[in-house]
N, C-alpha and C positions, 0 to 999 in steps of 0.2 A: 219478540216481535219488533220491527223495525219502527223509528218512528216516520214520520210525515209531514215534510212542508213544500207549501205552494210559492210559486212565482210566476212574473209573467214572464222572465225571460231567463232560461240558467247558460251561465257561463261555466264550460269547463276549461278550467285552465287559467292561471293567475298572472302568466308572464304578459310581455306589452301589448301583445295582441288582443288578449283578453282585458287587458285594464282598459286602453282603451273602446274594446266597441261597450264593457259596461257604463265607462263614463256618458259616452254619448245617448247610451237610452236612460242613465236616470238623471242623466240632465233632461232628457223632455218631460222625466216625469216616469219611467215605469220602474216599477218593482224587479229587481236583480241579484239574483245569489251565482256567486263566483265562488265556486270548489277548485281548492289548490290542494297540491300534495305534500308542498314544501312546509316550513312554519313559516309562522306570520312575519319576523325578522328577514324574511327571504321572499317575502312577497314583489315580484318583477320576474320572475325567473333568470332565465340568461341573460338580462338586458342590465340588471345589477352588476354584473362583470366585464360588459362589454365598453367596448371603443365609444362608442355614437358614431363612426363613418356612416355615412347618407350621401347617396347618388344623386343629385337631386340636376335637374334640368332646367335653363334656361332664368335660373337666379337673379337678382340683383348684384347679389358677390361678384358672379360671374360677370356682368355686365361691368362692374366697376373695373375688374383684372379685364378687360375687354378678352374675354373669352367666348365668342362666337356660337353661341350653342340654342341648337333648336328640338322641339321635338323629334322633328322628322328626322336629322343627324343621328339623334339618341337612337332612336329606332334603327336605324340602318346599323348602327354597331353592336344594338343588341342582339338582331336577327341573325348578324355575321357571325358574331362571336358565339351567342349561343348554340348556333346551329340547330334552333329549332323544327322542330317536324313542320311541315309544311300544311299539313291534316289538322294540325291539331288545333282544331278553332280558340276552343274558351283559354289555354295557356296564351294564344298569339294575340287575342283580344285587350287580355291582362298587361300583357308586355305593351301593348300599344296605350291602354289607358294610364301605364305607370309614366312612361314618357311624358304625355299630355298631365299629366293631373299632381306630379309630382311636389310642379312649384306649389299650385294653391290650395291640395289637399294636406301636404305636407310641412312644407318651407314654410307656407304661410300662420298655417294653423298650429307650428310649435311658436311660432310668433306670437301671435294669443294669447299661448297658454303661457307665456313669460319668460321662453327658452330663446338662450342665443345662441351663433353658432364664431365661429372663429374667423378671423378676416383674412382668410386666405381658403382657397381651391386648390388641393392636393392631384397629382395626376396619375392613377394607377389601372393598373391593368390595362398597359397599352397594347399589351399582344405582343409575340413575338414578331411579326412582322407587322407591324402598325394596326392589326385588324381588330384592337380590341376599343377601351376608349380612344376617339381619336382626337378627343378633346379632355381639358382638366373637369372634373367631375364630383368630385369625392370631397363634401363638406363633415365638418368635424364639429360637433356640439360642445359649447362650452360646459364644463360639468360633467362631462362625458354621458353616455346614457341610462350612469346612474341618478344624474339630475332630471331625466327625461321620467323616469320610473317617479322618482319624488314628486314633482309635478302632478302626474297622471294619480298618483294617491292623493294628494293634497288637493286636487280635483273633485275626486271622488268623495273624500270626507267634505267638503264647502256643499257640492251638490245635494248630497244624503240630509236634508232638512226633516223626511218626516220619515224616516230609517227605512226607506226604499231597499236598502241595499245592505244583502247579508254576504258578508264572508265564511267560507269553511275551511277554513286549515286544516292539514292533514288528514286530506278526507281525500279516498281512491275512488275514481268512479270506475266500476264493476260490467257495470250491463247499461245499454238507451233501450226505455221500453218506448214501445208503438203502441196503438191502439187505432182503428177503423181507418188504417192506410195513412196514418200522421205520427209523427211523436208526442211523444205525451211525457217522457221526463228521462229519468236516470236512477240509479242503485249507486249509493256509495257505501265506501265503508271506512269508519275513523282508523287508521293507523296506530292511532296510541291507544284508544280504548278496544277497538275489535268489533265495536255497534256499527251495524248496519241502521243507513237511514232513507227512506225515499223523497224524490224528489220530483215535485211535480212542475211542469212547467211545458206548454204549449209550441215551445219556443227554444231552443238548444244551440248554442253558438259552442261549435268542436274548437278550442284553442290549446291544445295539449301541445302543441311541440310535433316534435319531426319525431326519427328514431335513430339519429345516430348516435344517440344517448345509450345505448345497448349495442354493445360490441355483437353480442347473437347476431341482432337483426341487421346490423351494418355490413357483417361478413355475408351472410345469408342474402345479402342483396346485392354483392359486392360485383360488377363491372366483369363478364366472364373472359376478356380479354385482358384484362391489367393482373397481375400478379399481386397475392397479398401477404402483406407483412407478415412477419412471424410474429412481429408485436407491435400496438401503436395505444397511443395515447388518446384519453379522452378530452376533448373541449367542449363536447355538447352537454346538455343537461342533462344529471341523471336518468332525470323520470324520463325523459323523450324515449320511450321505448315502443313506439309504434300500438302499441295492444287495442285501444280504442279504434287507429285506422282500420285495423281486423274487423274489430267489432263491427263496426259501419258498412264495409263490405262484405262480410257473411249473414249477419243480419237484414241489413239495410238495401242492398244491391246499392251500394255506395263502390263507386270504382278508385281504388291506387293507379294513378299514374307514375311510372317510369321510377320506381323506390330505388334503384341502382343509380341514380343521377343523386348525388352529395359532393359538399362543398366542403374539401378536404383542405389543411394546411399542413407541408411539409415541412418544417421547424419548428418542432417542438419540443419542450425536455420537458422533467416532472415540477409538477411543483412543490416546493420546498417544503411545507404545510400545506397538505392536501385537502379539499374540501370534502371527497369522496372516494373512490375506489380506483384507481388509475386518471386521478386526475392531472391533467398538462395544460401548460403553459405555451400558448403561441405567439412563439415573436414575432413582430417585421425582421425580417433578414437584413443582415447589413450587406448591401449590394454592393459593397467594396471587398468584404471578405471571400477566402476560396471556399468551393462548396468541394468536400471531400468525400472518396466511397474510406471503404473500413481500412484499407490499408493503407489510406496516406496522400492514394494518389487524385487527382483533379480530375471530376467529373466531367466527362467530355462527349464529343468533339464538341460541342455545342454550351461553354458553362452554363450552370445553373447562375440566372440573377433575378432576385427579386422584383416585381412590380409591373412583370411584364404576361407572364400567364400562369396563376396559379394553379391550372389544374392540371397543365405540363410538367408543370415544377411536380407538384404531387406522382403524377405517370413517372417522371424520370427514378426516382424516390422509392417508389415500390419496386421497381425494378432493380433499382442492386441487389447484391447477395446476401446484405446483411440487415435487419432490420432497424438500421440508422447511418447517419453519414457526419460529417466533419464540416463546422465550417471556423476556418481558417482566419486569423486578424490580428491584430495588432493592437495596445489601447487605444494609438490615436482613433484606429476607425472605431472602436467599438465607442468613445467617451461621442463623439458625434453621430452615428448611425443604429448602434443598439439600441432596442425599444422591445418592448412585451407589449401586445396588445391587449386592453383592455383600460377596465377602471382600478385596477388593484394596483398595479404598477404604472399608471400616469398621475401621482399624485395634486401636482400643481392645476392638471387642466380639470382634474376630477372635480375636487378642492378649490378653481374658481382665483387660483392666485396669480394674475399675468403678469409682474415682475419679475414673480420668479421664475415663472415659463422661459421666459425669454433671453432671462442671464443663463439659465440652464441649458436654452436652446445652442446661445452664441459662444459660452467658455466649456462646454460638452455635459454630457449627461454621467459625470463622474461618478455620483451616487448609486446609480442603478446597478455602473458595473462592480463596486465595490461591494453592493447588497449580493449581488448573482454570486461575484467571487466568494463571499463568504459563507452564504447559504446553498449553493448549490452545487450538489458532488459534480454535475454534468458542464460545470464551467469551470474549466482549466486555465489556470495561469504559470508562466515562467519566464524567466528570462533569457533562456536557451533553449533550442529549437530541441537538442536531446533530453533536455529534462523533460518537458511537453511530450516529446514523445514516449516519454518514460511513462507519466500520468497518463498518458490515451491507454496506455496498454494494460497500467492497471485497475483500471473503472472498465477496463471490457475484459480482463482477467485474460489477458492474450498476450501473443508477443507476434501481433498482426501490422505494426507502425514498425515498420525502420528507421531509424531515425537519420539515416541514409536518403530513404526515398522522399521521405517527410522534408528534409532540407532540398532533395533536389527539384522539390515540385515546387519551392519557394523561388529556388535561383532560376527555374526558366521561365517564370512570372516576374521576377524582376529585373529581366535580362531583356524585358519593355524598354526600359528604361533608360539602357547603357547608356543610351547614343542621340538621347533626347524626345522633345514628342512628337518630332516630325516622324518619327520611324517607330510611332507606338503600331503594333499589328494581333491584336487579342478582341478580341469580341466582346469579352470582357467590358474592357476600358472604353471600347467605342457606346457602347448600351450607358454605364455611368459618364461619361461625354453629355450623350445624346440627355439624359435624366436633368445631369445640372444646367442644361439652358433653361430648363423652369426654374424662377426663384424659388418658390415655397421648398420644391426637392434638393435645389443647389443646398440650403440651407442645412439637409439633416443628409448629405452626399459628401463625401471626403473629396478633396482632388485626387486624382491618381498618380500614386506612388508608390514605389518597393517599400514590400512587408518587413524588410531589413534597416529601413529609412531610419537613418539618424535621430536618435532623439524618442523614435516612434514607440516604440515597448513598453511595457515586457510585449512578448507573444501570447493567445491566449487560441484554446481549442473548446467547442460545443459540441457538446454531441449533440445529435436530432434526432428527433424519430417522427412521423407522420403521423399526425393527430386531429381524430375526428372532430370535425364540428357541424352542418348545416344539411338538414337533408333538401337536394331540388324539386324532388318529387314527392308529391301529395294525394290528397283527395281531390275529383274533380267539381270544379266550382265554376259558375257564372262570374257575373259580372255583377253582382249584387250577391256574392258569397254563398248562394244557397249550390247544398250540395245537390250533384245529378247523378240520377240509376245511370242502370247501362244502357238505355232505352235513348238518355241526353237529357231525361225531364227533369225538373225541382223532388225531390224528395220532402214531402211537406213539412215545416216546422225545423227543419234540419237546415244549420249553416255551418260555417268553416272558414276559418281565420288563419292568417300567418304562415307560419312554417308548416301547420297541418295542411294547409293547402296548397302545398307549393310555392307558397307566395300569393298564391291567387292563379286559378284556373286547374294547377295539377300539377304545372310545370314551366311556366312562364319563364325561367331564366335558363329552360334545356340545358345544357351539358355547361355551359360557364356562366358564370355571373361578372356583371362588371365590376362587383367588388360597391359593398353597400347600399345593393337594392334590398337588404334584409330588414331593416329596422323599419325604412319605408314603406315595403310591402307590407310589414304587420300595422300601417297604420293604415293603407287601402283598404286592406279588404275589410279591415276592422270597422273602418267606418261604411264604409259600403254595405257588408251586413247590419250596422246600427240605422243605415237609411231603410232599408228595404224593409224591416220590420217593424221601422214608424210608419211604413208608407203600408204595413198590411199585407204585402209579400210573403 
């Protein structure tokens, strides 16, 4: 027999989206149990590994960098860039209240909570032809957003005075029961022990995660025009395997929006200690580096450079022949351009230490490459372009690198060069040109120069392979989180946070994102559903 407890409000799902909208209702005061899948040591879900990039709109930062930025701007490049459906109300509502609400539901209120962020405005995802940000955007939390997770617990523990607030570690939730046309709770079951327990509760906030956590359901939804890898890496969370959006729509008449829409990154290798099952690592791309197919040669006509549309970059990616590609460098670029996204490998900003940020920033990030070199079969080093090609050939068990072609793809990239930089003509160098008139990028951007440059070496080669992370599409939600049948009504009792909801609406960021509306979004709709259910919604 299962056992049985009450609440006024259950949280499924422990990552930020869920910590947050618990914090805000038992700060007003209600009773909240949050069912996670993970242990209690991993409580944040993805937000424990992640960056902290945040999009955020119309700043103070930005005002100090006199960066010109308004909602209505923000809007016009989210609408461009994402190319969202025109129809689709509750996603274009979303995108619009993210805009608007950004600074002071966001910005302001990590403020509050005793979070900072870094004194500078990053500029990414400018679009290949200027149509993505067209302004700098992209704030970076001091702490990274594992500081943001700390917080939000240490929140939570201050708030919990009269033990409001239960957690369930390793507990799967199974089935959402209804009763007389409303929800009325959940079925979990403890993973370690095998007991089933119910759950009651009036009030059910869905914050599980997306599903590119599950390679099944990621393929199974996968874009019937793109081409798919023969193998890619995971970034996303485990558990995020869709099952619950299931549940909600065959049950519930709860609708998925657009599950083919994910937020893929193309450079990825594995990680060295792996947390789980095909677990990878996503770097920032050194946009000074050559981006290579399997045999050597440069990715064309159009190179692959970072920063400017990742979900082309991605397209380009699945379309070679082989399921990973090459990129090309040198140690100068890699000690100043090489980076891993996340908290695991930015330790100074993670860790709160800005001295050493900063000498790290300015005399290169030597350490990271020397950990990569040593820990990672898929990062090659040498001092001659045939040895290198020697090692590509055998970490792919091929004799697909010439070390012929491999050098001649080098000399007519540095054959830029000859003749000075009035007669540079590569697309390439003009895109890192155009990147370091911004300071904050000038700073983590090489000048351009031959791969063969004096001094510059050894050479080094990555392999990559495309590695999931973010699904766009969701469950369909208002504007106060609550989920809607197919009909467009509130399904009573029932909301939806974060990445289960697209972000908020279904699908709000359509086919691109600007590149860190993620962490933002799960704190909108997060609180959005913690308003609506104080207010009795």
């Amino acid at each position: 027999m299962s056992a049985t407890r009450a609440t006024d409000v259950l949280v499924i799902g422990g990552g930020i989206a869920g910590l947050v909208t618990a914090l805000e209702l038992v700060r007003a005061g209600r009773s909240v149990t949050v069912v996670d899948r993970d242990h209690p040591e991993r409580l944040g879900g993805l937000a424990l590994w992640a960056f902290g990039g945040m999009a955020l709109v119309g700043t103070p930062l930005q005002a100090r960098m006199k960066i010109p930025d308004t909602p209505q701007r923000a809007l016009a490049d989210w609408l461009r860039f994402g190319e969202l459906d025109s129809g689709d109300r509750w996603s274009l509502a979303w995108a619009e209240h993210y805009v608007e609400r950004s600074r002071a539901e966001v910005h302001d209120w990590l403020l509050e909570q005793g979070l900072k962020f870094m004194p500078a405005v990053n500029w990414v995802e400018r679009g290949r032809f200027g149509d993505g940000n067209t302004l700098p955007r992209y704030h970076i939390l001091w702490g990274t957003a594992r500081e943001l997770v700390r917080r939000m617990i240490s929140g939570l523990q201050q708030a919990d005075s009269n033990g409001r607030l239960q957690f369930l570690h390793r507990h799967r939730v199974v089935a959402l029961e209804h009763a007389a046309g409303r929800v009325s709770g959940a079925v979990a079951v403890n993973d370690d022990l095998g007991t089933e327990v119910r759950l009651e509760a009036p009030r059910l906030v869905l914050a599980m995660g997306g599903i590119n956590g599950s390679h099944a359901k990621c393929r199974a939804h996968w874009p019937g025009d793109l081409p798919q890898p023969e193998a890619m890496l995971n970034g996303a969370h485990p558990y995020a395997d869709g099952k619950l959006h299931e549940f909600a729509a065959r049950h519930l008449d709860g609708q998925i929006v657009n599950p083919g829409e994910m937020w893929n990154y193309a450079a990825g290798f594995p990680h060295p200690f792996p947390h789980f099952d095909g677990h990878g690592l996503s770097t920032i791309p050194c946009k000074s580096a050559l981006w290579l197919d399997h045999r050597g040669r440069r990715i064309g006509p159009e190179p692959l450079v970072t920063g400017f549309d990742t979900h082309w970059l991605c397209r380009r990616v699945a379309e070679q022949e082989k399921p990973w590609t090459w990129h090309l460098l040198n140690w100068r670029i890699a000690a100043k351009e090489f980076a891993i996204s996340g908290a695991e490998h930015n330790a100074h900003i993670r860790d709160m230490r800005f001295p050493a940020f900063v000498r790290e920033t300015l005399l290169g990030n030597h350490r990271l490459v020397r950990q990569m070199q040593q820990q990672s079969a898929d990062f090659l080093v040498d001092e001659r372009l045939d040895g290198l090609a020697g090692q590509m050939n055998q970490l792919t068990r091929s004799h697909e690198i010439d070390p012929a072609v491999l050098a001649a793809t080098v000399d007519d990239f540095d054959a830029n060069f000859a003749k000075g930089a009035s007669l540079h003509n590569d697309a390439q160098i003009r895109k890192i040109i155009h990147a370091r008139c911004w300071g904050p990028d000038k700073l983590r951007t090489c000048k351009p120069a031959p791969l063969r440059k004096k001094g510059a070496g050894p050479f080094i080669a990555i392999r990559m392979q495309l590695i999931t992370r973010k699904s766009l599409g969701g469950l369909r939600t208002d504007l106060s989180s609550r989920v809607l049948d197919a009909d467009g009504k509130p399904i009573p009792g029932l909301y939806c946070v974060g990445e289960a909801a697209g972000f908020g609406g279904g699908n709000c960021n359509g086919k691109r994102s600007l590149e860190g509306t993620f962490l933002p979004g799960c704190i909108l709709t997060a609180r959005a559903a913690a308003r609506a259910i104080l207010d009795g919604g």
